[in-house]
C-alpha positions as CSV (number, residue, x, y, z in Angstrom):
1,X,12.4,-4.8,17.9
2,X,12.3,-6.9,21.2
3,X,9.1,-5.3,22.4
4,X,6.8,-6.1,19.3
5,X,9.0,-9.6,18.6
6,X,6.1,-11.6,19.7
7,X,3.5,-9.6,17.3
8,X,5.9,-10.4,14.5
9,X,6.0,-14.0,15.2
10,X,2.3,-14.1,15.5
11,X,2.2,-12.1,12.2
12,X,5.0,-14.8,10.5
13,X,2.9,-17.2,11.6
14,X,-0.4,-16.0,10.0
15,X,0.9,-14.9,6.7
16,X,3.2,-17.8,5.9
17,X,0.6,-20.4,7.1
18,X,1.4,-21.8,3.2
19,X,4.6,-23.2,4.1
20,X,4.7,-26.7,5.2
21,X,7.8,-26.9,7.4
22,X,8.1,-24.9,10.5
23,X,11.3,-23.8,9.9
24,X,9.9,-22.3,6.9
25,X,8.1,-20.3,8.8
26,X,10.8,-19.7,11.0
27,X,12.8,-18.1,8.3
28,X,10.3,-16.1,7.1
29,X,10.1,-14.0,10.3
30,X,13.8,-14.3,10.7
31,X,13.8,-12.4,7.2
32,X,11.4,-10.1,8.1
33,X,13.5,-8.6,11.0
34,X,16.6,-8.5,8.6
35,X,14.5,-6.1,6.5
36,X,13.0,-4.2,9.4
37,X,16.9,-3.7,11.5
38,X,19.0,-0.4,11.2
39,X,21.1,-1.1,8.3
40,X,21.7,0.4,5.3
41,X,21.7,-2.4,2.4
42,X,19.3,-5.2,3.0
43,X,20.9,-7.7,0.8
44,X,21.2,-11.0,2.5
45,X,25.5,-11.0,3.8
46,X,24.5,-7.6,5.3
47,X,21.1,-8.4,7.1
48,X,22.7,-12.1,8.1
49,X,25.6,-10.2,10.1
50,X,22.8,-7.6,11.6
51,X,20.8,-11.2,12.2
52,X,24.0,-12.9,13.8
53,X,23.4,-15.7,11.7
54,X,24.9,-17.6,8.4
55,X,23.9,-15.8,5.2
56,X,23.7,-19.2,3.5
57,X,20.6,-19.9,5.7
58,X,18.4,-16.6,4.4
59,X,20.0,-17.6,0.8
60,X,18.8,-20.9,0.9
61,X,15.3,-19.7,2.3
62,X,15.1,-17.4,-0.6
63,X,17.1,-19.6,-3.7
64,X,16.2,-23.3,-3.2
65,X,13.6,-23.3,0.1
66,X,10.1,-25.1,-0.8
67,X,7.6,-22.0,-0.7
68,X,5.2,-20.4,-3.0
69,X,5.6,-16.3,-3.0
70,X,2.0,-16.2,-4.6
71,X,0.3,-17.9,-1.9
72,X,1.8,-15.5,0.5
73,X,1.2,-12.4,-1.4
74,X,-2.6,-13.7,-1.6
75,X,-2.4,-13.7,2.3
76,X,-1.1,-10.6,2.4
77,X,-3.7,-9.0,0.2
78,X,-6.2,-11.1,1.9
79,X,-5.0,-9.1,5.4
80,X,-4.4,-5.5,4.0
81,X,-7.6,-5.1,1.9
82,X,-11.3,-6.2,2.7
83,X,-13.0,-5.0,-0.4
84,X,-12.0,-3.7,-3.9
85,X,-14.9,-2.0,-5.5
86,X,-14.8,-2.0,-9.4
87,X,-16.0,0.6,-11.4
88,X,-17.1,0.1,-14.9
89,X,-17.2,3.3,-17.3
90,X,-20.7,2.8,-19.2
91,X,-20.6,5.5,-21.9
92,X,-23.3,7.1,-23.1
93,X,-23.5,5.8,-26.9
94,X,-24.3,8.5,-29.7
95,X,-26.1,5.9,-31.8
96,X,-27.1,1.7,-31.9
97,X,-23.5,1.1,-33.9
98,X,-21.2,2.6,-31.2
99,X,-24.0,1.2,-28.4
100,X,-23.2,-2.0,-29.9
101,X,-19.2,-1.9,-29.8
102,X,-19.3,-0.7,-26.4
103,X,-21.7,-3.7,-25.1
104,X,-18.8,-6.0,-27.1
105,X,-16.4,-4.3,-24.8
106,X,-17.8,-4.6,-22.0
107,X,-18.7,-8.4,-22.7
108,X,-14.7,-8.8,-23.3
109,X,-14.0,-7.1,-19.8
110,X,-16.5,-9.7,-18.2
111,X,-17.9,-6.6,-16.6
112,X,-21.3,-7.6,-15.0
113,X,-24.6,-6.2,-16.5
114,X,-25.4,-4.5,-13.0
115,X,-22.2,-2.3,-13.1
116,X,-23.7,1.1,-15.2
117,X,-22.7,4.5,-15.4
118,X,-22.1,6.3,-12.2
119,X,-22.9,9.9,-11.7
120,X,-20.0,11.9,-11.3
121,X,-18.8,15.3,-9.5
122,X,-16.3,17.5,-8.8
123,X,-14.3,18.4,-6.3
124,X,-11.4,21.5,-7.1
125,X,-8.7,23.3,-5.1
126,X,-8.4,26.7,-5.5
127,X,-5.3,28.1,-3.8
128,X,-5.2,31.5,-1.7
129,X,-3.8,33.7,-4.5
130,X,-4.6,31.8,-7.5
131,X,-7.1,33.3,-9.8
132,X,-9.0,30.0,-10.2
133,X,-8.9,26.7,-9.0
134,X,-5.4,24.9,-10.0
135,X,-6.5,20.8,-9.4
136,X,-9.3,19.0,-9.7
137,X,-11.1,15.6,-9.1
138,X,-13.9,13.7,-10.4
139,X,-15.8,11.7,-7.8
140,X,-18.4,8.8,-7.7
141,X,-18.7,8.6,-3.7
142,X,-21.8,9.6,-2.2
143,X,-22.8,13.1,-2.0
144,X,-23.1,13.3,1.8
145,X,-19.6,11.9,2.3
146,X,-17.3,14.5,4.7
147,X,-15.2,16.5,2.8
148,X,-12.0,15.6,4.7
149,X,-12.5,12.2,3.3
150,X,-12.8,13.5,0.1
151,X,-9.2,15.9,0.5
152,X,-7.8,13.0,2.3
153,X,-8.9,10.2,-0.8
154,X,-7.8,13.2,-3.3
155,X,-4.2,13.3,-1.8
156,X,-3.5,9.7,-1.5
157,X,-1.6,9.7,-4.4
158,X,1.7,11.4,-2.0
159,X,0.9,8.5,0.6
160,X,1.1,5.8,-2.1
161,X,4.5,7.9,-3.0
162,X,5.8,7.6,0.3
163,X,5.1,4.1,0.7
164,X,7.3,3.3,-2.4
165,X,9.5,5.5,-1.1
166,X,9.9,3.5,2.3
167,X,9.8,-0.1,0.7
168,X,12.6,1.1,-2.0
169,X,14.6,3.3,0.5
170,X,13.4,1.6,3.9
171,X,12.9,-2.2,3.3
172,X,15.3,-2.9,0.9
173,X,13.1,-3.3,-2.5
174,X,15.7,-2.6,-4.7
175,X,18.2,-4.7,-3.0
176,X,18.4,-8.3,-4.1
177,X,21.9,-8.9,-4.9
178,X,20.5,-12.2,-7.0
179,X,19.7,-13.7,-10.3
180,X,16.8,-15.7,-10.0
181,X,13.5,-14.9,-11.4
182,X,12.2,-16.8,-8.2
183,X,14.4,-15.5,-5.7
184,X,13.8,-11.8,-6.8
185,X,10.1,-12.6,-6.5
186,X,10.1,-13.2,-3.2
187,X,12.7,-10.9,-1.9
188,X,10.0,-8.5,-3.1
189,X,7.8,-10.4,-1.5
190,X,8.7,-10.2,1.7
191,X,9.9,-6.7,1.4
192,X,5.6,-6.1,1.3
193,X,5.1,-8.1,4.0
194,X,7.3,-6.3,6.2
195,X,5.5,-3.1,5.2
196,X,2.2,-4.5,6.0
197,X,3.2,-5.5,9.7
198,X,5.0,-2.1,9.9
199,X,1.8,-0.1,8.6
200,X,-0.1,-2.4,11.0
201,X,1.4,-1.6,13.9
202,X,1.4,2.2,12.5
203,X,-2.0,2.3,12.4
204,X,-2.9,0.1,15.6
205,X,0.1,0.7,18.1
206,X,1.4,4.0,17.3
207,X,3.0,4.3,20.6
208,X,5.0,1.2,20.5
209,X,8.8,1.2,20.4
210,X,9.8,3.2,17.0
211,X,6.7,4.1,16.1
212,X,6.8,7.2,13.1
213,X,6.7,10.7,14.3
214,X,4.5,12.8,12.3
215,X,5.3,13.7,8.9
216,X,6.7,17.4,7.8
217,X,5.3,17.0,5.0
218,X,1.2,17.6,4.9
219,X,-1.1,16.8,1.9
220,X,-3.8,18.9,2.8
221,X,-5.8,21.4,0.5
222,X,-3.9,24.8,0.2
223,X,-7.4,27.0,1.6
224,X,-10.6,25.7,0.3
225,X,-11.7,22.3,-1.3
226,X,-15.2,22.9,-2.5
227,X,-18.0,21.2,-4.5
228,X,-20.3,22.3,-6.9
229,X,-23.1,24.6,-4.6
230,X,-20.5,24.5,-1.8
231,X,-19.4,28.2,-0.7
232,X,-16.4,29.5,1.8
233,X,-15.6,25.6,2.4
234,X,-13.4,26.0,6.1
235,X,-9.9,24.6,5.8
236,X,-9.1,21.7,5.7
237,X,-6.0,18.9,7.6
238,X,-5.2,15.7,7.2
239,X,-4.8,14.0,10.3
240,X,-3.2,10.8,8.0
241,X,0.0,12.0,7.0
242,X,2.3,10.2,9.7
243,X,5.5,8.6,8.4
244,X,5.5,4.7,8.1
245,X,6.5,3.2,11.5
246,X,10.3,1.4,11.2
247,X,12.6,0.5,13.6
248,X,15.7,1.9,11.9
C-alpha cells in the first residue's frame, strides 16, 4: 500500500473534491485504505484497528460527517465512464393504431426523434462437439468491428460477475454493521470508489505492488465465434480476464 499511497491521495483528492473541509477529504482516503488492507470484515472497529486509529473517527465520517455520497458517486461515474450510448428499440409497426402507441411511448421515454431502429446481427458459439451452436448474441456495432471485441463484449457479463464478486467479498460491500439509510449509502459508496482506484491502477500499473495475477478462469469462445457469411472463424482469447488488483 506504501508504494501507490501517493496515487491514492491524489485519487482522494480528486473524487472527494465535494467536501468542504480538508479533513473530510482526509477521511475519505483514510477509509479507502481501511477497505483496500488485508482483513477479513471491513466494518469500521475492524478496519480502525488495521488503520491504527479510533473507530469513532471513521464512524463519525460515515454517521454524522457533512458530505454528499451523490456528489461523489457523480465523480466517480464522471472518471470511470466517458460515454453511455442509448439505444432506442423503434419497432416496426404492423398498422397506423400500433404506429401511433409506439410514437406515445417513445414520447413518454423522452427518447429523441434521431434515435431509430438499428440493424441487428448475430453472433453464435458453437462448441467443439455440439451439434449446433449453444449461445448467441444480437449485435448493433459495426460490421467491420474485430471479432475479439465482439467475444470479449459478449463475455462481459462473467467480468461484471467478478467485480460484484470482489466489491461483496473483497471491499467489504456487504459489511456495514449500521443502521442509517445515510450511512449505508455511503459505506457503499466508498466501497465503489475503492474499486475504481483499484481497477485503475489494474488497468494502468499492472506491475505495481499487488497488482492481480491473471485469472484461471477465461471467458473466451469454446472453438469458433462466427457471423452470418463468416466460415472456420480461428479461435479466439481474451487477453481481459485478469483478476481485479487488491492489496490483500
Amino acid at each position: 500500500m506504501s508504494e501507490v499511497r501517493d496515487r491514492l491521495e491524489d485519487f482522494a483528492g480528486e473524487v472527494f473534491t465535494s467536501f468542504a473541509r480538508r479533513e473530510q477529504r482526509f477521511n475519505g482516503g483514510l477509509y479507502l485504505r481501511g477497505l483496500m488492507l488485508d482483513g477479513r470484515r471491513k466494518s469500521m472497529v475492524p478496519m480502525a484497528e488495521r488503520l491504527g486509529v479510533d473507530h469513532q473517527r471513521l464512524q463519525q465520517f460515515i454517521t454524522s460527517s457533512t458530505w454528499n455520497y451523490t456528489l461523489v458517486r457523480r465523480r466517480l461515474a464522471e472518471r470511470a465512464i466517458t460515454l453511455v450510448a442509448g439505444e432506442a428499440d423503434d419497432a416496426l409497426a404492423a398498422d397506423s393504431d400500433e404506429a401511433g402507441r409506439i410514437a406515445q411511448r417513445r414520447r413518454r421515454c423522452q427518447i429523441p426523434d434521431h434515435e431509430r431502429h438499428r440493424p441487428k446481427w448475430q453472433l453464435a458459439e458453437w462448441p467443439p462437439g455440439e451439434s449446433e451452436p449453444t449461445d448467441y448474441w444480437l449485435s448493433t456495432l459495426p460490421a467491420d468491428v474485430r471479432l475479439r471485441d465482439l467475444v470479449r463484449l459478449a463475455k462481459i457479463r462473467w467480468r461484471i460477475e467478478h467485480d460484484y464478486r470482489d466489491l461483496k467479498t473483497g471491499l467489504g460491500l456487504t459489511h456495514f454493521e449500521g443502521r442509517s439509510f445515510t450511512g449505508w449509502h455511503r459505506h457503499v459508496t466508498l466501497v465503489s470508489a475503492a474499486h475504481l482506484f483499484l481497477t485503475e491502477l489494474r488497468l494502468t500499473s499492472p506491475k505495481a505492488a499487488g497488482a492481480a495475477r491473471p485469472s484461471t478462469r477465461s471467458s473466451t469462445c469454446s472453438r469458433s465465434c462466427w457471423r452470418p457469411g463468416q466460415a472456420d472463424a480461428p479461435p479466439v482469447t481474451d487477453d481481459h480476464h485478469d483478476d481485479l488488483t487488491k492489496y490483500y
